[in-house]
N, C-alpha and C positions, 0 to 999 in steps of 0.2 A: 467535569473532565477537561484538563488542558489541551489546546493545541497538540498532537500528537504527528511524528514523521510516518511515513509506511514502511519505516526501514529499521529491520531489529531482527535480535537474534535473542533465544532463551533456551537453558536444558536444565529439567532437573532430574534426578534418579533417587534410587530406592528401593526397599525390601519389604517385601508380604510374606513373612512364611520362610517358605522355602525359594519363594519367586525373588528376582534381579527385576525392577522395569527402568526404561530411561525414556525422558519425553526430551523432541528436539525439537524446535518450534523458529522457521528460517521467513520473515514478511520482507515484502520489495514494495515497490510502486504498484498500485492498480485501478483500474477506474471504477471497480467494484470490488467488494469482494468477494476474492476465489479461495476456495480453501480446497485444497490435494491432502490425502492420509493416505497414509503408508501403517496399515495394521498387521499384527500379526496372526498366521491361520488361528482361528476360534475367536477372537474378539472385534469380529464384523458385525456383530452387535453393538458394540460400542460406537459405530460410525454417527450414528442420529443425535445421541447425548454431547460428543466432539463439536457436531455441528452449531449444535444452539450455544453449546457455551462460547464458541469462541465468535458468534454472531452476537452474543452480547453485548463483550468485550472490545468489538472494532465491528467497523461502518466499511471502509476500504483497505486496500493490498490483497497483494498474493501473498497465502497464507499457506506455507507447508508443514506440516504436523507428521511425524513419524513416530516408532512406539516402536521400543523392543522389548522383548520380555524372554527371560533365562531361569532357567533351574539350576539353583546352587549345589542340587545333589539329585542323585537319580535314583528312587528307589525303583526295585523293581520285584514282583509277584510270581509266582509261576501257577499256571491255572492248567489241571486237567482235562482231558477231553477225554472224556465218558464214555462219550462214541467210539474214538480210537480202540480206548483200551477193553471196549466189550468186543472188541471185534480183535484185536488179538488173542483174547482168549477163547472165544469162540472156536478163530481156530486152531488154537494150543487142544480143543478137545478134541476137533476134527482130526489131528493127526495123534493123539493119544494110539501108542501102541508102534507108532509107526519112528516116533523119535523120545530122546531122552524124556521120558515125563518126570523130571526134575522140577521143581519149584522153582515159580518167577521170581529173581531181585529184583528190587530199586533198580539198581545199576545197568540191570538190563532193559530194562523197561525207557530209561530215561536216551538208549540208544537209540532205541525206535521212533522214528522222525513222527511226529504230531500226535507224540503221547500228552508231554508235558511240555507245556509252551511257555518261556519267559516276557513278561510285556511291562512296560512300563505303571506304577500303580498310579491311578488319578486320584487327587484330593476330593475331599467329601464336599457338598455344596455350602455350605459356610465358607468353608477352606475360601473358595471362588469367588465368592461372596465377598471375603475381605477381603482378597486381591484384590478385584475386581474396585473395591471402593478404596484403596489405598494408592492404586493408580488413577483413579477420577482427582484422588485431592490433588496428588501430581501435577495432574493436566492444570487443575484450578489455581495452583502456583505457579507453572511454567508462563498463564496466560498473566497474572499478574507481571510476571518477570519481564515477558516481551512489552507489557502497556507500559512498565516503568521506564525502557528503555526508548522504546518510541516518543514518552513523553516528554524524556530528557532531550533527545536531538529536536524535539518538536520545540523546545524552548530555546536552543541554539539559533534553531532557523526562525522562530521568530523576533529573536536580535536583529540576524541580516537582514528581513525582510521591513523593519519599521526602519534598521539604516537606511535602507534604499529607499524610502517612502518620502525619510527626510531629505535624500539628494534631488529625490522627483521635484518635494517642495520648494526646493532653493532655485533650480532649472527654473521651474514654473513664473517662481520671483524675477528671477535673471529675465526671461521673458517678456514678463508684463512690465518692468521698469526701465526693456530700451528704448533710447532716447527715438528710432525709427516710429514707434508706436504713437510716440505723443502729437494731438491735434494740428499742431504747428507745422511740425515736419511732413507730417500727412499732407496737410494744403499746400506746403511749400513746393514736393513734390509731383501733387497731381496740376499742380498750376507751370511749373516747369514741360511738362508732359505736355501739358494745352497748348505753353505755345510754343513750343516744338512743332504740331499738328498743324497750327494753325500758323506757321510762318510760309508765305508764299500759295498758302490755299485756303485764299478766299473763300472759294464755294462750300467751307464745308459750313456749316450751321455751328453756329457757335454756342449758344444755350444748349444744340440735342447735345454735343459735345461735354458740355458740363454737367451734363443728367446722366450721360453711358457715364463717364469719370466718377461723379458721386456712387454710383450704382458700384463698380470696382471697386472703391474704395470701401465702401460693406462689406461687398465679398469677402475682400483681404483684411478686415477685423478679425483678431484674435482675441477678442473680448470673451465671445461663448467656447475657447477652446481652454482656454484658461480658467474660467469658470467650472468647469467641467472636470478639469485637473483638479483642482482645489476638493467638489466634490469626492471624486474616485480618493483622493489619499484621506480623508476625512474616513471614507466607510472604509477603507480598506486598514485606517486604525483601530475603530474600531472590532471588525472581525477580530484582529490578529492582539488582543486585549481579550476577547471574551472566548468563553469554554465550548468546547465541543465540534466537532470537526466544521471546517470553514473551507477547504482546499477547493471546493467547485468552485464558490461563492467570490473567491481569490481569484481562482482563474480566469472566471470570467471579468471583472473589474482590469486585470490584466490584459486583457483584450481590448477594452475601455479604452486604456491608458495607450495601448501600441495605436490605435486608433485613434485620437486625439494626435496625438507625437506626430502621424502621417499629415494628418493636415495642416497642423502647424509649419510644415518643413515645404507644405505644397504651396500658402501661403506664403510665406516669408517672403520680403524685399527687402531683405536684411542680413548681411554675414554672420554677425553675433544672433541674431534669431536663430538663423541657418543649424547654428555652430552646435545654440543649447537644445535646438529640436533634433541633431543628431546626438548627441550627448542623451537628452535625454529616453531618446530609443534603447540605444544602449544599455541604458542602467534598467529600463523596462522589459528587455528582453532577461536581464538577469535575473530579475524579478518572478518573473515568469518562471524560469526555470528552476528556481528553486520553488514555488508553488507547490509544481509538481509532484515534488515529496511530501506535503500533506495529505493527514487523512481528511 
């Protein structure tokens, strides 16, 4: 499974029968995933089978699923009540003698409130049955639809994220190849420094002097920060190259990378250092933020 965005959209619809369903399926950013349904009254059973299948199909985002479902015709029944009508006749015999003892119609009968009652007829359990599986292939489509989609932006954002990898790399270069960095200029500098210190004050110790100065000038190597860079873009090619969700694993490399960038910038005694360790914050923070949208 490719690199996937958490951001997509999918709907599909359909007929069973007599039934209309339509599946809408809306994902965003999430640190896990959340899945919300929107079912309709009598198919709150279906919420447990929703669940696994689209836990399948994705790892993270907020995942909203919705489900409507319509009758393209309404039939409807009319059901007797037994009760009702033994009991008007009952006392159709009680008042025998006392009112018209005429014969009941239909028509009268049908005035009489909770004789005959109209309700909607329900399909047989097949009927439901295929519904029932006709909107699961649905759902199993719709979920194909949103991975297609996710997968497609998911291969967009891994363009800009291996651009940015290569800008990281070039900074990194920029870095390690000023001329501040090299041996010469190092001594040239910390010996300028010495005798700065040492002009007019005798008393200070001239060897501890050049032991604290050696010591700073380790400090201020950017040899392991550069080192470090080179790693991070190495894995972070790799993820963003191979299948299946990577966006933690990103993130935190990310982290890495703003972390490195900081020290490089706290170090520096150098403008163009300076220049490419805010430069390359920068592009590390974009970085980042596009992450964010993997799964």
């Amino acid at each position: 499974m490719a690199l996937q965005s958490m951001t997509g959209f999918a709907r599909r619809e359909g007929t069973s029968g007599r039934w209309r369903w339509a599946w809408e399926l809306r994902s965003v950013n999430g640190k896990g995933l959340d899945l919300r349904l929107r079912l309709p009254p009598g198919l709150e059973r279906m919420e447990a089978d929703v669940r696994r299948l689209a836990g399948e199909s994705f790892s993270r985002g907020n995942l909203q699923a919705s489900l409507s479902v319509t009758a393209d015709e309404n039939r409807f029944e009319a059901v007797l009540n037994k009760e009702a009508l033994a009991a008007v006749l009952a006392m159709r015999e009680q008042l025998d003698g006392i009112i018209d003892p005429a014969p009941l119609k239909l028509d009268t009968l049908l005035l009489v409130r909770g004789i005959v009652e109209f309700r909607e007829s329900e399909d047989g359990e097949e009927a439901l049955a295929a519904r029932d599986a006709d909107i699961t292939a649905g759902l199993l489509a719709a979920l194909a639809d949103l991975r297609a989609m996710r997968e497609q932006e998911g291969s967009a954002l891994t363009r800009i994220l291996l651009d940015h990898m290569t800008t990281v790399e070039g900074l990194t270069r920029t870095i390690e190849a000023d001329p501040s960095r090299s041996p010469q200029e190092i001594a040239a500098r910390l010996a300028g420094q010495v005798a700065l210190l040492m002009d007019g004050m005798a008393a200070l110790d001239r060897d501890r002097l050049h032991a604290e100065s050696a010591l700073l000038a380790t400090k201020a190597d950017l040899r392991e920060e550069i080192d470090r860079l080179k790693a991070h873009v190495a894995a972070a090619r790799d993820l963003l190259v191979k299948d299946g969700p990577a966006g933690r694993r990103l993130d935190f490399l990310a982290q890495e990378f703003n972390r490195e960038s900081n020290t490089i910038c706290s170090k520096s005694n150098a403008s163009a250092v300076t220049a490419a360790g805010i430069e390359l914050k920068v592009v590390i923070d974009q970085f980042r933020e596009q992450v964010q949208n993997l799964e």
